[in-house]
C-alpha positions as CSV (number, residue, x, y, z in Angstrom):
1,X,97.2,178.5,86.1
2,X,96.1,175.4,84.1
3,X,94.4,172.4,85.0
4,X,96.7,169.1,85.9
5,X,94.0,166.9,87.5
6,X,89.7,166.3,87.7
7,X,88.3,164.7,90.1
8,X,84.2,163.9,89.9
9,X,82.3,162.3,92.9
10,X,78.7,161.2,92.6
11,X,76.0,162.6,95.3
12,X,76.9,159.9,96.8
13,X,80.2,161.1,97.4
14,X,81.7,158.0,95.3
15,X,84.7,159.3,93.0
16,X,83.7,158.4,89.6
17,X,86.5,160.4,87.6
18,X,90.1,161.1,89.1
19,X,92.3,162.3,86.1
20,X,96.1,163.6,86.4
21,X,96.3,165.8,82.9
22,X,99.2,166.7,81.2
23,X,99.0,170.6,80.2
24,X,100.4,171.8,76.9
25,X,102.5,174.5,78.7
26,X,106.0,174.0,80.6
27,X,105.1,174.3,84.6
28,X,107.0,176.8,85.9
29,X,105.2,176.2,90.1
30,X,103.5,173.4,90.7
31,X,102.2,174.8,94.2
32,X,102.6,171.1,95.1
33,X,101.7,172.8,98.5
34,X,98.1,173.4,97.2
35,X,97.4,170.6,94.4
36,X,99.3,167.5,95.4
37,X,101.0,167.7,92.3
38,X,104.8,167.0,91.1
39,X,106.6,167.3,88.2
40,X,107.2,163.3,88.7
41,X,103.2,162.6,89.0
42,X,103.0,164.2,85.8
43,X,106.1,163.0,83.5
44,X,104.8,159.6,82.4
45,X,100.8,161.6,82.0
46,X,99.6,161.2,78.5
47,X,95.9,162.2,79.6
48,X,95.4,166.1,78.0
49,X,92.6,168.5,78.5
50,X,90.3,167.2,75.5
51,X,90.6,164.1,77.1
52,X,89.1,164.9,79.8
53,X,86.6,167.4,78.3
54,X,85.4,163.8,76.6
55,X,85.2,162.3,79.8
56,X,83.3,164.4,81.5
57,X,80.7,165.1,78.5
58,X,79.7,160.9,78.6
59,X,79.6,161.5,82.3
60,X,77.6,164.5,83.2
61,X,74.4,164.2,81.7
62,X,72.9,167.2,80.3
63,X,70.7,168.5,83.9
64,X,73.9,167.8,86.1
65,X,74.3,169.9,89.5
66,X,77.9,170.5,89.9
67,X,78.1,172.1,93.6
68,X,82.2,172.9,94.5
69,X,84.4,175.4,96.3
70,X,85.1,178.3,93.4
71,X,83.8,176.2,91.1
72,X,83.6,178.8,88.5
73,X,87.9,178.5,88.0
74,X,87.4,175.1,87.8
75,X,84.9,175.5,85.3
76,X,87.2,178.4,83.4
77,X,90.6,175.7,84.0
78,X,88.2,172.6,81.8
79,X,87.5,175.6,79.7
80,X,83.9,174.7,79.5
81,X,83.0,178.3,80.9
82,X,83.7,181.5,80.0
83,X,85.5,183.8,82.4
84,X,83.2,187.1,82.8
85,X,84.7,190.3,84.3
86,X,82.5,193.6,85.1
């Protein structure tokens, strides 16, 4: 699993980041199903993961509340968190 697109709304609900990202691996299932995402969306992507990761860090400042479904694989995906298992 690997991240191919962020999307940041304000708590305003105003989207103020919608990134397709381009993963370093070959995609073997897009689950187009799922994520909206096709091998054509992504072909002509140059955007990768540090890219983002920039993006995000000029965006969030440092006391954001991120509030999502399973955030926490979103947060393992940007690989801003560590993945913790008992």
């Amino acid at each position: 699993m690997k991240l191919t697109r962020v999307s940041l709304v304000d708590n305003n609900g105003q989207c103020i980041m919608d990134e397709l990202v381009k993963p370093k691996e070959k995609i073997v299932d897009y689950l187009t199903k799922f994520s909206g995402v096709t091998e054509a969306l992504l072909e002509p992507i140059t955007t990768t993961l540090q890219d983002v990761q920039k993006q995000l860090k000029k965006l969030l400042p440092s006391n954001a509340v991120l509030v999502g479904h399973s955030l926490n694989f979103d947060l393992q995906a940007l690989e801003v968190c560590k993945s913790h298992t008992a």
